[in-house]
C-alpha positions in Angstrom: 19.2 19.4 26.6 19.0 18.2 22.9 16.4 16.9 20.4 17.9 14.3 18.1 15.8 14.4 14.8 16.0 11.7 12.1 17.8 12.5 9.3 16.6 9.7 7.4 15.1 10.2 4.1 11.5 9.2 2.9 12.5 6.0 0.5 11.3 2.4 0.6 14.2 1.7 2.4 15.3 3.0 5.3 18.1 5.4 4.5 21.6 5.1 5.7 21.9 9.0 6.6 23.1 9.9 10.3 21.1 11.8 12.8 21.8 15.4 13.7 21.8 16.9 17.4 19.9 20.5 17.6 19.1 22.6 20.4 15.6 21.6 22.2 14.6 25.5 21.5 17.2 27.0 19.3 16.3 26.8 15.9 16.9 29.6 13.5 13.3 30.5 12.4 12.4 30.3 8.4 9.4 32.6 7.3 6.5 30.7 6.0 3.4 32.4 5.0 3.4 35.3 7.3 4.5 32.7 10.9 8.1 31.2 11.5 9.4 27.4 10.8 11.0 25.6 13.6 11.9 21.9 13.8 10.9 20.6 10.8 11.3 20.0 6.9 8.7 22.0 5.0 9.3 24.7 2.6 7.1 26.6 -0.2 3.8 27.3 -0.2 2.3 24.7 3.4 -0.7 22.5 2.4 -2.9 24.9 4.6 -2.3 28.3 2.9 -4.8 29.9 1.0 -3.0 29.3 -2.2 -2.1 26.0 -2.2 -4.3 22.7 -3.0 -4.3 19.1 -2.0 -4.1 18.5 -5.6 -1.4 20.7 -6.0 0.7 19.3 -3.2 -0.1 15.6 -4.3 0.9 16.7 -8.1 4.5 18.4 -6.6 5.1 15.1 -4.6 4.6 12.8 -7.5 7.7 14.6 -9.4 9.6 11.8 -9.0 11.4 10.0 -5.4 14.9 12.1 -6.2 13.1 15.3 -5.6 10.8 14.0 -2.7 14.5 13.4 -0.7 16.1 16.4 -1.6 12.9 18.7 -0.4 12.9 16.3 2.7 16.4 17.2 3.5 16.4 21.6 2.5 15.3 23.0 5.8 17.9 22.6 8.9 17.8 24.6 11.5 20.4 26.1 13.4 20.7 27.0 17.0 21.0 30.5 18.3 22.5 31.9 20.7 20.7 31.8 23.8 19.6 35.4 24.3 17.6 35.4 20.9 15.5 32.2 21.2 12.5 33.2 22.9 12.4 35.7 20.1 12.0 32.6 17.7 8.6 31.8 16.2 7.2 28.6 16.0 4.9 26.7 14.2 3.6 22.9 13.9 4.9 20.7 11.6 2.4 19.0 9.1 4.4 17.1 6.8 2.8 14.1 7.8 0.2 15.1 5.6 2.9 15.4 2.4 2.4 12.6 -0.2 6.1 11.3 -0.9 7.9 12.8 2.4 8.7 11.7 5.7 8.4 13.9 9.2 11.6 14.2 10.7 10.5 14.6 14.0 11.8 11.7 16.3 12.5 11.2 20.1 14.6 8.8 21.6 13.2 9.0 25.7 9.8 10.2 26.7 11.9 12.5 28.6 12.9 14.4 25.6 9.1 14.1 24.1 7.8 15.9 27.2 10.5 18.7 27.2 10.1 19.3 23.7 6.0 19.6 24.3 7.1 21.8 27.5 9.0 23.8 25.0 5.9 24.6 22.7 3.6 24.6 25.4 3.5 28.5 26.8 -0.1 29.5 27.6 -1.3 32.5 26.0 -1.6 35.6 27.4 -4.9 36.2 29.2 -5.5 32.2 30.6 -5.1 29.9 33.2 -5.6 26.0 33.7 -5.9 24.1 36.5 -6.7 20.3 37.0 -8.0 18.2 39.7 -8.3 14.4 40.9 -11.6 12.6 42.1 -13.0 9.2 42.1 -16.6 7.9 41.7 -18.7 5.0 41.7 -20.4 4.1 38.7 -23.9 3.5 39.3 -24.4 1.5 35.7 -21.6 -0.4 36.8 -21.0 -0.8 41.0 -18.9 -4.2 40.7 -16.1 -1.6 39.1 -15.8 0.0 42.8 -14.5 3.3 42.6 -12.8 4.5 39.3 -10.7 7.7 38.9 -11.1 10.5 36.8 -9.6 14.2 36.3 -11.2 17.2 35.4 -9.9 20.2 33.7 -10.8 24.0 34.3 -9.5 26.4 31.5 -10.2 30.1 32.7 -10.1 33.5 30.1 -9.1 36.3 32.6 -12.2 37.9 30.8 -15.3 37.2 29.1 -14.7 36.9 25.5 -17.1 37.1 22.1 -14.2 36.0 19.9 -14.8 32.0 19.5 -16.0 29.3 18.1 -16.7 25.6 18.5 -17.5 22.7 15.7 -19.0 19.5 17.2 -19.8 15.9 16.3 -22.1 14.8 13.3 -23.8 11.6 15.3 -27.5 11.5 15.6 -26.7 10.7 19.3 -25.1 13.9 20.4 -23.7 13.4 24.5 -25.3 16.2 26.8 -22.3 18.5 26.8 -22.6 18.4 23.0 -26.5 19.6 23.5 -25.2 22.4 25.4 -22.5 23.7 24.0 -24.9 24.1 20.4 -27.1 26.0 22.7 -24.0 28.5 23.6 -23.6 28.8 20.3 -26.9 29.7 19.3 -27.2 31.9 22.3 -24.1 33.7 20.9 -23.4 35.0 24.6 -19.6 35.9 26.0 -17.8 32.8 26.9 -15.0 32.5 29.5 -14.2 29.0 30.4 -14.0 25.4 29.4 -14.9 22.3 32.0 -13.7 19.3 30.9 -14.1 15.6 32.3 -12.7 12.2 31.3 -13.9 8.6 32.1 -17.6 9.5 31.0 -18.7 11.2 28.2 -22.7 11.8 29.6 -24.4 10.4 26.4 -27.6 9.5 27.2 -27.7 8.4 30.6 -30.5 7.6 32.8 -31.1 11.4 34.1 -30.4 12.5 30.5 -27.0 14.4 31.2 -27.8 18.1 30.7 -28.5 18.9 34.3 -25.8 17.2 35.3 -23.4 18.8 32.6 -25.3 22.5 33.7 -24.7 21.8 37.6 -20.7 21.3 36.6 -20.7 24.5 34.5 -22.2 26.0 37.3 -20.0 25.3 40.0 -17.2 26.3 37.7 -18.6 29.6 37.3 -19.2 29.9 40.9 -15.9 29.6 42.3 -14.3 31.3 39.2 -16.4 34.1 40.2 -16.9 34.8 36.3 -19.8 37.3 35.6 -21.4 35.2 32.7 -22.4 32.6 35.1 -22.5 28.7 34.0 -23.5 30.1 30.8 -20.1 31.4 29.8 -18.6 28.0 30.7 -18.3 25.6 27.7 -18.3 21.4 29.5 -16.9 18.1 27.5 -16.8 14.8 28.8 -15.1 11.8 26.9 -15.1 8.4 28.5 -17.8 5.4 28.9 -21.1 5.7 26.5 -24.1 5.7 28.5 -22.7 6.2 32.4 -24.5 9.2 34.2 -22.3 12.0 34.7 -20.7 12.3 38.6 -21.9 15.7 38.6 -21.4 16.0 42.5 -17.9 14.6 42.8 -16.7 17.2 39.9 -18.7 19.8 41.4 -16.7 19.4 44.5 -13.4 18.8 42.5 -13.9 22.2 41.1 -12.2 24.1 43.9 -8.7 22.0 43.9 -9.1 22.3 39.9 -9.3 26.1 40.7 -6.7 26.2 43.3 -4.3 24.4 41.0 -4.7 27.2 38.3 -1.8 28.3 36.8 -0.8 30.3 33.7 2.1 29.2 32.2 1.6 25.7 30.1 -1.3 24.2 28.3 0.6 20.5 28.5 -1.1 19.5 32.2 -4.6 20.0 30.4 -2.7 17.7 27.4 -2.1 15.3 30.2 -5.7 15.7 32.4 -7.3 14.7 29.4 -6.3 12.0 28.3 -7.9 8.5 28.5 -6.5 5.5 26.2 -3.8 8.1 25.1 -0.3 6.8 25.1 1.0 10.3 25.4 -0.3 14.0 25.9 -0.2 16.3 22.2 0.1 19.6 21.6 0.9 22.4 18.3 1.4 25.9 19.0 2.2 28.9 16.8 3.7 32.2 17.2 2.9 35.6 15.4 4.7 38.8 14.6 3.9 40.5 17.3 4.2 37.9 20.0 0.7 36.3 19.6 0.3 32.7 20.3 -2.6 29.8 18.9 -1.7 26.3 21.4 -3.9 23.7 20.4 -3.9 20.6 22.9 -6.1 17.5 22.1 -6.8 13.6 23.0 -8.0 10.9 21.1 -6.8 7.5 20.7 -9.9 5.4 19.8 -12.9 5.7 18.3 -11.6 8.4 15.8 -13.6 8.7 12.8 -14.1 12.4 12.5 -17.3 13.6 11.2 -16.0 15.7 13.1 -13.2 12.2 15.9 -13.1 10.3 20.5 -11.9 13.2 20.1 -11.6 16.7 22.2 -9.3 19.4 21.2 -8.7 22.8 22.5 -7.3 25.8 20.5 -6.1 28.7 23.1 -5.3 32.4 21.0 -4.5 35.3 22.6 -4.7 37.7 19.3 -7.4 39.8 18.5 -8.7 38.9 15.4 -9.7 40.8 12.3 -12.9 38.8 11.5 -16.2 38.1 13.2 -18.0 35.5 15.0 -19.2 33.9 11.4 -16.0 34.5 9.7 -14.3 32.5 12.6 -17.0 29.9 13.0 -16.6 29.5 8.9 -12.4 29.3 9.1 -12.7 27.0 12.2 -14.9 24.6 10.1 -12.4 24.6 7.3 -9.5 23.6 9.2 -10.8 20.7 10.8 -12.3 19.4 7.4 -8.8 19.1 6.5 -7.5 17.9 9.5 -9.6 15.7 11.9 -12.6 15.3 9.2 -9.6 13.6 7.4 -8.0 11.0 9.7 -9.2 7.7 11.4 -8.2 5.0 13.4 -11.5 2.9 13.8 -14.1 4.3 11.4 -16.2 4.9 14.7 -17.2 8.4 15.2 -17.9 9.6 18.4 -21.2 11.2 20.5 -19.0 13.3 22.2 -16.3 15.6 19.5 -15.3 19.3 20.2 -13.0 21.5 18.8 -13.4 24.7 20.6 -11.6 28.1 19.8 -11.7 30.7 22.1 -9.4 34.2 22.6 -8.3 36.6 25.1 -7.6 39.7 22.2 -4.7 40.0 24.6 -2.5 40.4 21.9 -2.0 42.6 18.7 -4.3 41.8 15.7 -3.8 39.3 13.3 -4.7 39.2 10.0 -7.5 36.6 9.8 -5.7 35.1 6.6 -2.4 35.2 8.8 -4.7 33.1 11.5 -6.4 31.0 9.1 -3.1 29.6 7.8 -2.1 29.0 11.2 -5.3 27.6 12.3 -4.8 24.7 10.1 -1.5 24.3 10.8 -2.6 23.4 14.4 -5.4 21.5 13.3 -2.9 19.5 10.9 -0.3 18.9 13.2 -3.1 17.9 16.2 -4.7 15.8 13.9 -1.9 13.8 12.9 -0.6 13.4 16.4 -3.9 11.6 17.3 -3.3 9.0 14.8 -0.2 8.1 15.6 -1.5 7.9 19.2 -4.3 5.4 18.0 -4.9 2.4 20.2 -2.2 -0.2 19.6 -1.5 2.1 16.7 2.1 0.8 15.2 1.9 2.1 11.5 0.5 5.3 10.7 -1.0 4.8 7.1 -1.2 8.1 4.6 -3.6 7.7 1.6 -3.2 10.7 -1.5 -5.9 10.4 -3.9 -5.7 12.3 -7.0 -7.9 12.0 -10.5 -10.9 11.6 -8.9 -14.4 13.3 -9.9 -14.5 15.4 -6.8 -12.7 15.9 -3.6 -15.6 14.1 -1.8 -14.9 10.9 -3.5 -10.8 11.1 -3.3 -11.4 11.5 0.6 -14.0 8.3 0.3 -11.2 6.3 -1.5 -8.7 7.5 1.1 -10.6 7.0 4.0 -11.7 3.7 3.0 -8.7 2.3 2.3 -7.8 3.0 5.9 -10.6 1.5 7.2 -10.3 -1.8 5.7 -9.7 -4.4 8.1 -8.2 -6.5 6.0 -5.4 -4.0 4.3 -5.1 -2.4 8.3 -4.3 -6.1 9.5 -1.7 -7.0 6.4 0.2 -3.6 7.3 0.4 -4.3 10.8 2.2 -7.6 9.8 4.3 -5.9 7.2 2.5 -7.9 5.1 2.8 -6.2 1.5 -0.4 -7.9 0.4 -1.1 -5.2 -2.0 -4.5 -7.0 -3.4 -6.0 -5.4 -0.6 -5.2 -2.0 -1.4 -6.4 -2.0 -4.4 -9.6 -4.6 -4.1 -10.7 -1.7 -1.3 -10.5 1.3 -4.2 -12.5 -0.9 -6.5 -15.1 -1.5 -3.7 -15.3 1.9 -2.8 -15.9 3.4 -6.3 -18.0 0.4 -7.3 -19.6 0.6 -10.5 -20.7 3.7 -10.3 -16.7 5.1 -10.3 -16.0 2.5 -12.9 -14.5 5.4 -15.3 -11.4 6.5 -12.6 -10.0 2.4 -12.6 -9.3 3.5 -16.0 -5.4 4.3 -15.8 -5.2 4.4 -12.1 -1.9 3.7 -10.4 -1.3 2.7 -7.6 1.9 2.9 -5.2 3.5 1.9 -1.6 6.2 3.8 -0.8 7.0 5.8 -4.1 6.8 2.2 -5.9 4.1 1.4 -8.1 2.3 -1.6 -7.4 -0.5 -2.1 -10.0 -1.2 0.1 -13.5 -3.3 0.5 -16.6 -5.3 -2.8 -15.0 -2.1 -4.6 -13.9 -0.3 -5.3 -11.1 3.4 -5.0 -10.8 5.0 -7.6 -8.6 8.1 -8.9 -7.9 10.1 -10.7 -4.9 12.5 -7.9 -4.7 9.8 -5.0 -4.9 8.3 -7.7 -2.5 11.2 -7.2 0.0 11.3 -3.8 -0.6 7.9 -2.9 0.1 8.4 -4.7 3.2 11.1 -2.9 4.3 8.6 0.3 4.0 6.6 -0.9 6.1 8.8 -2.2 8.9 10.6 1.5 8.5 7.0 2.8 9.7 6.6 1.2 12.5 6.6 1.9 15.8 5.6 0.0 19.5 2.1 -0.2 19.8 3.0 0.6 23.9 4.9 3.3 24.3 4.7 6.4 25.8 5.8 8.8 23.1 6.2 8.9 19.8 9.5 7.3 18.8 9.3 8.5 15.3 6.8 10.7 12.8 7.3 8.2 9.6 4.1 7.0 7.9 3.3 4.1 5.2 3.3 6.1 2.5 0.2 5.3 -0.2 -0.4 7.0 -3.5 -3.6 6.2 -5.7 -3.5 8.1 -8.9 -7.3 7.3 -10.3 -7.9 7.5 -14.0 -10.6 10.1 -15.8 -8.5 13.4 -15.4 -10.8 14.5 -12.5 -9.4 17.2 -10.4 -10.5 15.7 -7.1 -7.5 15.0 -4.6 -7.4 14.3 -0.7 -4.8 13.0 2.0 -6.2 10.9 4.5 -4.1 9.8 7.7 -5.1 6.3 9.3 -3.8 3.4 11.2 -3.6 -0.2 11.5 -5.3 -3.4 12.7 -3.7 -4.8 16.3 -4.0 -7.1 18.6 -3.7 -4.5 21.2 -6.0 -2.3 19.5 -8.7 -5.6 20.5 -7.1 -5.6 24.0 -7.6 -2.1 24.6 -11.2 -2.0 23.4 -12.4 -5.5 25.0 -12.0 -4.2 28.7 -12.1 -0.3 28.2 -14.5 0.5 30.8 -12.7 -1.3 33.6 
């Protein structure tokens, strides 16, 4: 089977370059920072490496459109021969996060989508998932009749003190979220992950944590695990407000468990999923044979203060740092990552990234790890946007000059959160006023110093300077033609390209701030999805 990646270059117009066929799994390998390159177009120093910056990577891309193309197009891979590719090392691909380039990555079936996940999906050593069917009744809501929903069971073969877990920021935490801060604290082995979809326990009339305990605790009953429902970590995403069905997923548990199996993360991608188009998943090999798979979902309401958003990161390394240094390096990847995209500005009751490891595997270097935690992160975090609800463009912001990085990632995220500019891109509308009326708002008067000089550009063209805009019906047409180059259907179910709107703003003053931001548009279906979710 073959993967057919796009060839195309990142300029305003689509480019006139052909496609190249490459082997689904045999790419020649090219070493980045310690961990391998497969299937994409990056090369230096990656945006998540210790030494590297988002103001350097912004500064690098903004050398001009020439050089943007040309490191677009350096890396190719090659196949090997057969008997050396499951010696090749992986890693995700984040150049969706690249001011000035375009992801190659592009599928042409959902066929080829899911073999290429299948591909990167190998569980690492030391776990097993299994996932399970039930329905319920939703008390809150009878007239529904029964609904379906899946839970997921994610097993260490044993106990572990190597993980770590951030959680959402809202002031209305759900009951799983109560409880897996309590692990924390605690500090205790964990060994397992229960996961539900369809209700996310926030709140409800019994007030959830019983209910999220009893499912922990049946978990750890028929796992047999020696921690008891303590070492068992619960998330629920789904309906706001809904009690929990904590007797129909106790007695899912045993088919979950029956259905264990150790060789692929992607059914867990698949179990759960609820307004997701398509399941997503990053993985990354060491030297060594170590391996970090990160599946997540999260379609809508994804504005991470820490996204709805669950992800799961799966290592079977032992790693050369402890619980605090992990807690700290976990936090740092997902502020670069999900604390930097959104689709709705809504952030959820209910987020969890969760690390945990089996130390099955040689140790890793925790800078090796951090590197490639990011990566993961990245590469997840992109994925969700583009798997927004009704999603068709996925809009990248790079903010540079500004007084701090706090502000640049303000600027960015506000830009993709204006209704207005979200709704004109979604039309391929190239009302640029928007754009820049949202940067004014968002710096106010307050930020008046950094309008002073600021540029800013759509698809490497600039569209207003030094207080002006630049407009004309060609660059009209043109930035049109960017726009309809991003998009994508709003229905499908995969990803039929990785190409974003690509959005510069340069701010004046000569602060050092910088941030990339990754959002989506405004669309009808987005209004369809979210007037009848629960039903």
């Amino acid at each position: 089977m073959q993967l057919v990646l796009s060839a195309a270059a990142p300029s305003v117009r689509p480019s006139a370059a052909g496609q190249v066929q490459l082997q689904l799994l045999g790419q020649r390998p090219a070493a980045i920072g310690g961990i391998s390159s497969i299937g994409g177009s990056i090369t230096g120093t990656p945006s998540w490496c210790p030494s590297a910056t988002a103001a350097a990577l912004v500064a690098a891309a903004a050398r001009g459109s020439a050089s943007r193309r040309n490191s677009a197009r350096t890396h190719r891979p090659v196949a090997l021969p057969r008997g050396q590719r499951a010696k090749a090392a992986r890693r995700a691909v984040t150049t969706a996060w690249l001011p000035g380039q375009q992801d190659d990555r592009a599928y042409s079936s959902e066929e080829l989508y899911i073999a290429y996940l299948e591909s990167i999906s190998k569980l690492p050593a030391g776990f097993r998932i299994g996932t399970a069917n039930l329905r319920f009744v939703p008390p809150e809501a009878p007239k529904l009749g029964e609904l379906p929903m899946r839970l997921t069971v994610i097993a260490a073969d044993e106990p572990s003190a190597t993980y770590a877990a951030v959680f959402t920021q809202n002031a209305f935490p759900g009951a799983p979220i109560l409880v897996g801060r309590e692990r924390l604290k605690v500090g205790a082995p964990l060994q397992a992950f229960a996961i539900n979809n369809k209700v996310s326990n926030v709140f409800p009339a019994d007030g959830g944590v019983k209910s999220s305990e009893a499912v922990c605790s049946a978990t750890a009953s028929e796992l047999g695990l020696p921690g008891g429902a303590a070492s068992v970590l619960p998330s629920s995403t789904g309906v706001i407000g809904w009690q929990l069905p904590a007797k129909e997923l106790a007695a899912a548990v045993p088919a979950a468990v029956a259905n264990m199996q150790g060789d692929s993360a992607l059914p867990a991608a698949k179990a759960i999923m609820t307004t997701d188009r398509y399941p997503k998943v990053s993985s990354v090999e060491f030297p060594g044979g170590g391996r970090l798979v990160g599946f997540a979902k999260g379609a809508g309401m994804i504005e991470p203060n820490m996204a709805t958003m669950l992800c799961y990161l799966l290592t079977d390394v032992d790693l050369d740092c402890g619980k605090a240094e992990l807690q700290a390096m976990l936090a740092a990847a997902v502020a670069c990552s999900f604390n930097s995209c959104s689709v709705d500005g809504d952030e959820s009751t209910s987020d969890t990234v969760a690390l945990l490891s089996s130390c099955r595997s040689p140790k890793v270097a925790s800078d090796v790890f951090a590197c490639a935690l990011k990566d993961v992160c990245m590469d997840l975090a992109g994925q969700v946007v583009r798997n927004g609800e009704g999603t068709r463009h996925v809009i990248r912001v790079a903010v540079t000059g500004a007084s701090d990085d706090a502000t640049a990632r303000r600027v960015g995220k506000g830009v993709v959160n204006g209704p207005l500019f979200k709704s004109a891109v979604s039309g391929n509308d190239p009302n640029v006023g928007r754009l820049v009326g949202k940067v004014g708002q968002v710096l106010s008067a307050a930020g008046a110093s950094m309008t002073q000089g600021c540029e800013c550009l759509i698809g490497g063209e600039t569209i207003f300077k030094d207080g002006r805009f630049a407009l004309d019906g060609e660059k009209e047409d043109r930035l049109s033609d960017h726009f309809k180059y991003s998009e994508m259907p709003s229905e499908s179910k995969f990803p039929h390209h990785s190409r974003c709107v690509d959005i510069e703003v340069r701010l004046g003053g000569g602060g050092s701030g910088s941030a990339v931001v990754l959002g989506s548009d405004l669309t009808r279906e987005y209004v369809d999805i979210n007037s009848d979710y629960r039903s």
